[in-house]
C-alpha positions in Angstrom: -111.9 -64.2 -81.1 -110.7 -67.2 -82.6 -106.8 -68.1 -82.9 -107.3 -68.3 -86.5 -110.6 -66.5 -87.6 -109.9 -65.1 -91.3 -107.4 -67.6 -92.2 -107.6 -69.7 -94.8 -105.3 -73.5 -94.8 -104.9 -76.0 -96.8 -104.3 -79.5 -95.6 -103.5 -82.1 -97.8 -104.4 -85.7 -97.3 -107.3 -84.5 -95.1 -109.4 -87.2 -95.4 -108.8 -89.4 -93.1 -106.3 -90.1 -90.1 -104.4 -87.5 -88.8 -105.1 -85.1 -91.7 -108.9 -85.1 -91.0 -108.1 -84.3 -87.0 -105.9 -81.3 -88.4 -108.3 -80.1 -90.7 -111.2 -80.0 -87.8 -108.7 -78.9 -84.9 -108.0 -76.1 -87.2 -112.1 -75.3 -88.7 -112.8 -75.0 -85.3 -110.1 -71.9 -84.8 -112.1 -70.4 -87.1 -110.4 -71.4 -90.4 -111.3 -71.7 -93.9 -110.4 -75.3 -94.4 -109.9 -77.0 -97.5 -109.9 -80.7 -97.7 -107.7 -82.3 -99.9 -108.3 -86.4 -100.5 -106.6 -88.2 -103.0 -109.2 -91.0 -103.9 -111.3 -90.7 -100.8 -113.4 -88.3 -101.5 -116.8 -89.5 -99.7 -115.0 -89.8 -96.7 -113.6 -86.3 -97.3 -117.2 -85.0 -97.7 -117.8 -86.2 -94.4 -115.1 -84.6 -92.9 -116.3 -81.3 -94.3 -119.9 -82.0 -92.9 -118.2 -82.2 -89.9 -116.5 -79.4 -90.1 -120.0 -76.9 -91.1 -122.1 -79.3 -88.1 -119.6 -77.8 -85.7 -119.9 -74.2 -87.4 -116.8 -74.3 -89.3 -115.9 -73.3 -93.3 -114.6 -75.9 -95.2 -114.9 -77.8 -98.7 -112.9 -80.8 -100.3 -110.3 -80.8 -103.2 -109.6 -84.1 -105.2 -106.3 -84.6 -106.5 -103.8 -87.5 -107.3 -100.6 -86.0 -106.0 -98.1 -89.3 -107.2 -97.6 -86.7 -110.3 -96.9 -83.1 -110.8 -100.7 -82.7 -113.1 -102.1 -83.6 -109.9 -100.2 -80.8 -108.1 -100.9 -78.4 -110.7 -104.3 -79.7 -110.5 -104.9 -78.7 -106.7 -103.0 -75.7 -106.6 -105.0 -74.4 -109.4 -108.4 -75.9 -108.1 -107.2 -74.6 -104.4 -106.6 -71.1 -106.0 -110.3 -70.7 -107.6 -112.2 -72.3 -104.6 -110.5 -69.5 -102.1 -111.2 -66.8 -104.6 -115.0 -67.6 -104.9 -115.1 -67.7 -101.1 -113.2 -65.0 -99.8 -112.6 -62.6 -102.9 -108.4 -63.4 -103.1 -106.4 -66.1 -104.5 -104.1 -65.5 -101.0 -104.5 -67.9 -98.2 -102.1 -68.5 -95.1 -101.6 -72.1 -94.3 -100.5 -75.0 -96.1 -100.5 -78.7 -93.8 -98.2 -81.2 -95.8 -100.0 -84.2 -94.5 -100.4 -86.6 -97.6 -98.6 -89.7 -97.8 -97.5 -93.2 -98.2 -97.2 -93.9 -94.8 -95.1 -97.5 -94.4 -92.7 -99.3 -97.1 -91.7 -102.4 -97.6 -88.2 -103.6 -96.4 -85.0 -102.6 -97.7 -84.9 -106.0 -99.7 -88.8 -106.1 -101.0 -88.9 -102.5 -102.3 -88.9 -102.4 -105.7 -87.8 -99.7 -108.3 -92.1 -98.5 -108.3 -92.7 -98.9 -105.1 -89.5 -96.5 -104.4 -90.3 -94.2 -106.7 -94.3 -93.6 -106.0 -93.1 -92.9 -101.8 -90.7 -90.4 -103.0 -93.3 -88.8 -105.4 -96.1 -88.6 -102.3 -94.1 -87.9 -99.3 -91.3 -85.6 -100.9 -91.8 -84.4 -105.0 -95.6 -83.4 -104.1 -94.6 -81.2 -101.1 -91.4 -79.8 -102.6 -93.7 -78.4 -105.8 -96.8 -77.6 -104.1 -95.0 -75.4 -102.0 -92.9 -73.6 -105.4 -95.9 -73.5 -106.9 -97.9 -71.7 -103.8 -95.5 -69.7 -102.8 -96.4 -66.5 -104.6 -100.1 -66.5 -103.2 -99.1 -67.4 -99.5 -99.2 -64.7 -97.4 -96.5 -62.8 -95.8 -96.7 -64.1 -92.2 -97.8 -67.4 -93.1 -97.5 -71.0 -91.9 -96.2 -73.9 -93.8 -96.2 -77.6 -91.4 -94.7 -80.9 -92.5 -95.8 -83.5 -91.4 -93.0 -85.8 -90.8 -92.3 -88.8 -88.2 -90.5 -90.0 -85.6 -88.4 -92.4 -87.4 -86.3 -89.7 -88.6 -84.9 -90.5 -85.1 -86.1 -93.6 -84.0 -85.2 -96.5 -86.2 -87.4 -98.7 -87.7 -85.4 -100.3 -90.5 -87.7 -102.1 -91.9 -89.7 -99.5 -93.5 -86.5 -98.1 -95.3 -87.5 -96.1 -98.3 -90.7 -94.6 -95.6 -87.7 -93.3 -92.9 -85.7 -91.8 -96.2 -88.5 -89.7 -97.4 -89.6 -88.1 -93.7 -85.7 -87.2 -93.7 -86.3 -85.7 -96.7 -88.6 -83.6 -95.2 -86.9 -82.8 -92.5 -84.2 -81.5 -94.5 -86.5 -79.1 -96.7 -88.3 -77.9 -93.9 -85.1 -76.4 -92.5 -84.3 -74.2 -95.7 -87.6 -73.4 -96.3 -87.1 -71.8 -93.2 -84.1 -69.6 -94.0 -85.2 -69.2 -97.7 -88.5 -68.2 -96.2 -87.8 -65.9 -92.9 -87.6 -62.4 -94.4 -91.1 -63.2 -95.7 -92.0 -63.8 -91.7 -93.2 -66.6 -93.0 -92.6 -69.8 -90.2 -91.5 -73.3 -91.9 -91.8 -76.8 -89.4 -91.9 -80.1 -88.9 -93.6 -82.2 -86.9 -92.6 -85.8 -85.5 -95.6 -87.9 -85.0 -94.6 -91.4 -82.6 -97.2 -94.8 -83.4 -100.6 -93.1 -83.6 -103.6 -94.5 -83.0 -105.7 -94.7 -86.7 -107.4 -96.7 -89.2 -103.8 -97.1 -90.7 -102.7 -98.8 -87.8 -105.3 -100.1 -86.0 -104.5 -103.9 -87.6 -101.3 -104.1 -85.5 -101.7 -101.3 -83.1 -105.0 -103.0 -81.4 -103.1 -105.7 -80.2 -102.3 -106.7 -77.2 -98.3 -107.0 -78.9 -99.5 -103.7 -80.4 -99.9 -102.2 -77.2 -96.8 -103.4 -75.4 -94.6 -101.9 -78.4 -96.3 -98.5 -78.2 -96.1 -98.5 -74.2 -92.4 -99.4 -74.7 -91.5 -96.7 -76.9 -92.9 -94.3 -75.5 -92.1 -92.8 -72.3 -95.5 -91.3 -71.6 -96.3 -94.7 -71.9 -98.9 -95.5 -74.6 -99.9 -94.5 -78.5 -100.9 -90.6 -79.2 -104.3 -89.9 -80.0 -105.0 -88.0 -83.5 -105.8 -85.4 -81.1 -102.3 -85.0 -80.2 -100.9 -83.7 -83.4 -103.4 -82.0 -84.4 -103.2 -79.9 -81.2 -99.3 -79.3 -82.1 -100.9 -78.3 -85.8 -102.6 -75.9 -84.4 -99.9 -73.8 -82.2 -98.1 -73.8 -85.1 -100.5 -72.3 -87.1 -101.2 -69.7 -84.8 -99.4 -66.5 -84.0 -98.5 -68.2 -80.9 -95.6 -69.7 -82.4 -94.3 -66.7 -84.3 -90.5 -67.0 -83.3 -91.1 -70.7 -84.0 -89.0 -72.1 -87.2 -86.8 -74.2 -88.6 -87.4 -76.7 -86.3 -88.7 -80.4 -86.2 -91.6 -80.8 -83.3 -91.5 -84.2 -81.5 -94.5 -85.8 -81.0 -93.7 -89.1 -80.0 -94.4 -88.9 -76.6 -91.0 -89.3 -75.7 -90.1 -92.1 -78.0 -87.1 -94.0 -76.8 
């Protein structure tokens, strides 16, 4: 049997990047997975073909999460989709994976540029988890997806390094706040991934040498890789797991 046959997860910002290798490592433990894309949604449709080619469950969600309608929105959409499928508004995993994922320097960021990062990467995950919380079941997982600048620095992407701190922060008293639920709260670190986000700089030869100099493994992580960690934490093989922020740099610095 599959590590996670009968579950059902939600990962947000599952189009593309390391959300779409989440939501297939996951499908293909035997999940229900929905999709959720913010604007994307033809390449989330083809990550859910995927997903049912490689005889998985799964089906997209669309919803702007930069304001709290489009977190009611998905919670609510989320809610009915599950219940039409399985019979029950309850489901078990929630992947925070949506985000603004660089920032302009300390001196370029601007008042809206600060304030749409903060409402991605740490107001949509703070409320879609209050507002989730009462159909998430007992025993349930809850990931962040952070990064490894919250130990690394990379100071010019300021207002980026604030809100993965952020979430580092909340992960931790989720954890507490969550425990007598046996419900497991975590982060995990990502180092310089290899995806469309990054491919500009990354597939350089200047590229390269930074990634094989920060990390000591020696080059960038594959999707693969965190989507791997994803999964272990999603399972029940990491039920005395909390609390805790993965690293997944590859042994950055």
């Amino acid at each position: 049997m599959k590590r996670l046959e009968g579950k059902t997860a939600l990962v947000t910002g599952a189009s593309r990047g390391i959300g779409s290798g989440i939501a297939l490592r996951l499908a293909s433990e035997g999940a229900l997975v929905a999709v959720h894309y913010g604007s994307k949604k033809a390449t989330a449709e083809q990550v859910v073909q995927q997903i049912k080619e490689n005889g998985g469950k799964s089906f997209s969600i669309g919803a702007d999460l930069r304001t709290l309608a489009g977190v009611n929105k998905l919670t609510e959409t989320f809610a009915e989709e599950i219940k039409q499928r399985t019979g029950s508004r309850k489901f078990d995993i929630l992947v925070n994976n949506a985000g603004i994922g660089t920032s302009q320097t300390l001196e370029e960021t601007t008042e809206e540029a600060f304030d749409e990062i903060f409402a991605i990467n740490v107001k949509a995950p703070f409320f879609l988890v209050q507002q989730l919380l009462s159909t998430l079941r007992d025993g349930g997982r809850i990931i962040n997806i952070s990064s490894g600048v919250t130990r690394i620095p990379f100071p010019h992407i300021m207002s980026y390094n604030m809100t993965k701190g952020a979430l580092n922060t909340f992960t931790m008293h989720l954890a507490h706040l969550l425990g007598p639920r046996n419900i497991t709260v975590n982060a995990v670190l990502p180092g310089i991934i290899d995806t469309d986000v990054n491919a500009s700089w990354l597939h350089t030869p200047e590229g390269q040498a930074t990634a094989k100099s920060i990390a000591a493994l020696g080059r960038a992580g594959d999707i693969s890789d965190i989507a791997d960690v994803v999964a272990f934490l999603a399972s029940n093989d990491s039920r005395f797991v909390t609390g805790d922020t993965i690293d997944a740099t590859g042994g950055g610095h």
